[in-house]
N, C-alpha and C positions, 0 to 999 in steps of 0.2 A: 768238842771244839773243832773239830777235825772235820766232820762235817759241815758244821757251818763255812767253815771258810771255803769246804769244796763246791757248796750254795752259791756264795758269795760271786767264788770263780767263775762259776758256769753262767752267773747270771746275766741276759741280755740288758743290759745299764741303757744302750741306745734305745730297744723298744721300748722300754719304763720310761726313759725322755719322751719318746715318742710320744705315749697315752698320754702320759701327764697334760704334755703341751694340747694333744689334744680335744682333752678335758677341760683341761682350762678354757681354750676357744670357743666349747660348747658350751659351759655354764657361762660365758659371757654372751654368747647369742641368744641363749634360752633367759638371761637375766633381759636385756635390751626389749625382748619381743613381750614379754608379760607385764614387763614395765610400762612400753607403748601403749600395750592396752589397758591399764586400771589408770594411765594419766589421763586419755584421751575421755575414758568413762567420764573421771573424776571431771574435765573441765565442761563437758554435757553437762553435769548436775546430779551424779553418781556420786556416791561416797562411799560404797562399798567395800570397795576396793582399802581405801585409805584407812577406813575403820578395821578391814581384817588384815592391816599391817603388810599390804601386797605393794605399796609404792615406796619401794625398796631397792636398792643395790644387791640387797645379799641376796646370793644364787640359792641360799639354800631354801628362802620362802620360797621359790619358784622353782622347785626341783619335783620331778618325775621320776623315778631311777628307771621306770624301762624306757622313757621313752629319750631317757637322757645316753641312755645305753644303746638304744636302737640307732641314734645321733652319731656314736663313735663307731657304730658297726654298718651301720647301711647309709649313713651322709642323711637320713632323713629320719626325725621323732620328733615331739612334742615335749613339752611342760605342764605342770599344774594347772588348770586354766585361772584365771583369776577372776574370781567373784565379780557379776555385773546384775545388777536388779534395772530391767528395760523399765521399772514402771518410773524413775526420774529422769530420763528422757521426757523431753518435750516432745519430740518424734518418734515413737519408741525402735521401731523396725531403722529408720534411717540412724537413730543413734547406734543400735547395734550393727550397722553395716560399719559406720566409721569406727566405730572401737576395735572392731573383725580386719579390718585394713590394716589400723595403724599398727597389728605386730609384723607382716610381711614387710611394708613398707622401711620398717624401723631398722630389721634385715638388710635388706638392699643398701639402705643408707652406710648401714654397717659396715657392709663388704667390700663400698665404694672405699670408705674409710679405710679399710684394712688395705685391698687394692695399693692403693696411693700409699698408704706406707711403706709396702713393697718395692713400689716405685721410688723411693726418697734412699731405702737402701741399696740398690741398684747403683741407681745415679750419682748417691753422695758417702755412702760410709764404706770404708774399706773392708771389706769380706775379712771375719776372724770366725774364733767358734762363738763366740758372744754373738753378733751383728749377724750369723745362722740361725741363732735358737730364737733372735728376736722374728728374723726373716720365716723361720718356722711356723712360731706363732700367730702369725698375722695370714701366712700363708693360709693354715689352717682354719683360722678366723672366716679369711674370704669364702673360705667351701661351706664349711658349717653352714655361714650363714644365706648362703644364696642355695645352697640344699633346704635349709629350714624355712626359708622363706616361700620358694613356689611350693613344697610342700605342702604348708598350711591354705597355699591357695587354691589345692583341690577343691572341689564343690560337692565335698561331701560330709555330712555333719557327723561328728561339732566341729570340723578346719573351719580356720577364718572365713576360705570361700564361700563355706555355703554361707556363713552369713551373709553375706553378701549378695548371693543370688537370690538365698530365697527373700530377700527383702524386696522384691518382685512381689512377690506373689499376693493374693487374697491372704488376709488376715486369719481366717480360720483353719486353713492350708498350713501357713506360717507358724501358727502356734499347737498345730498338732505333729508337725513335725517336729519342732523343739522337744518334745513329752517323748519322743525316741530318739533321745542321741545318745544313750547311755549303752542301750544296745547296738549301734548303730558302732559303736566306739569296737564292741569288739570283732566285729565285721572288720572293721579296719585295720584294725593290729595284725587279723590273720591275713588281709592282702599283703599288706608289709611285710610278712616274713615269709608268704609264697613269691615275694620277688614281683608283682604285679607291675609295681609303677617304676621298675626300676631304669628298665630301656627309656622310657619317654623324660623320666625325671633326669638321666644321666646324660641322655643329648640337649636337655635346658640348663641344666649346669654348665657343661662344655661352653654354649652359645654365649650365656651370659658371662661366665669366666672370662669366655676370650674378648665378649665387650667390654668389659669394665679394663684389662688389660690393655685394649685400644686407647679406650678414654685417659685412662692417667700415663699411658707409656712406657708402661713393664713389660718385658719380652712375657709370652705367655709361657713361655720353658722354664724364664727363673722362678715365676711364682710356682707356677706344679712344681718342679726341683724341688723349693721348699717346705712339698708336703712331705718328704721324703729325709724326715730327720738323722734317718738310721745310716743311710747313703752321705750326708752332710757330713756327719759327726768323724764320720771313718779316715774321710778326706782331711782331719785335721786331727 
């Protein structure tokens, strides 16, 4: 007993707030962004998606665990992707460029969302530890998800971008690159954690941050503040 409770004592309660919250923020951007894409399939003329149970709220159909982990340690990872069969597209290449967007996009929209919340607690609720941990979570939100977002917009497969790009190209180009993205996948993981995209990703994070901050009227110091639960929590 004696030990646990010396467990107990020692343990960091603020950094376990910390992850928690910012776990939570990640399985909501990694739900949002996978969701974007099996709706957007689904209203092309896809049903893959809807058939393998992927248009869903619950994080856990759309959960990764490294890359949901990669999310809470480098601001940038991925999800399960979600099943898309191009051949019910009408367009097949242009259907998968707009399914490939709508999870970035869905992001964005997100952060603006979470942004502005920020902003409402600023402007209108009295700073307590409650109205912190909400401030916390949304803060978190906003990174997560404007991390995940240009993330995926690399042009490199499987990210969203390249679909995107390569829906440019010759058809035969197109679909022999597709037949490599499995390996292509582990090339990627290893730039990710040689730190590759970190400088370029970390100064479009900053840019967009501090625009979405402009836009709804949140000082840019109290949203960053509020990634910093551990710092909050002490203060009160």
């Amino acid at each position: 007993m004696g030990s646990i409770s010396e467990f107990l004592t020692q343990m960091d309660w603020y950094g376990l707030i910390g992850l928690l919250i910012s776990a939570a923020a990640a399985l909501l951007c990694i739900t949002f962004h996978e969701l974007s894409h099996g709706f957007v399939a689904y209203r092309l003329g896809d049903p893959t998606a809807k058939n393998a149970g992927r248009l869903t709220f619950n994080p856990i159909k759309h959960l990764d665990v490294i890359g949901l982990v990669m999310l809470l340690i480098a601001k940038v990872g991925w999800a399960k992707p979600v099943p898309v069969n191009m051949r019910y597209f009408k367009h097949p290449k242009r259907g998968m460029a707009l399914t490939a967007i709508a999870g970035p996009l869905s992001n964005f929209a997100m952060a603006l969302a979470a942004t502005g919340a920020c902003s409402l607690i600023y402007h209108m609720v009295p700073l307590g530890r409650v109205s912190l941990l909400i401030l916390c979570f949304f803060a978190n939100t906003a990174l997560l998800s404007v991390g995940f977002g240009l993330f995926n917009l690399i042009p490199i497969s499987p990210l969203d971008g390249s679909k995107v790009l390569f829906a440019l190209l010759p058809d035969r180009m197109y679909y022999k690159i597709l037949r490599y993205e499995k390996y292509v996948m582990i090339l990627l993981v290893l730039l990710v954690l040689l730190g590759v995209f970190d400088t370029p990703l970390s100064f479009l994070m900053t840019r967009t941050l501090y625009g979405l901050c402009r836009l709804t009227g949140v000082p840019a110091e109290f949203l960053l503040a509020g990634l910093n639960v551990t710092q909050i929590l002490k203060l009160f």
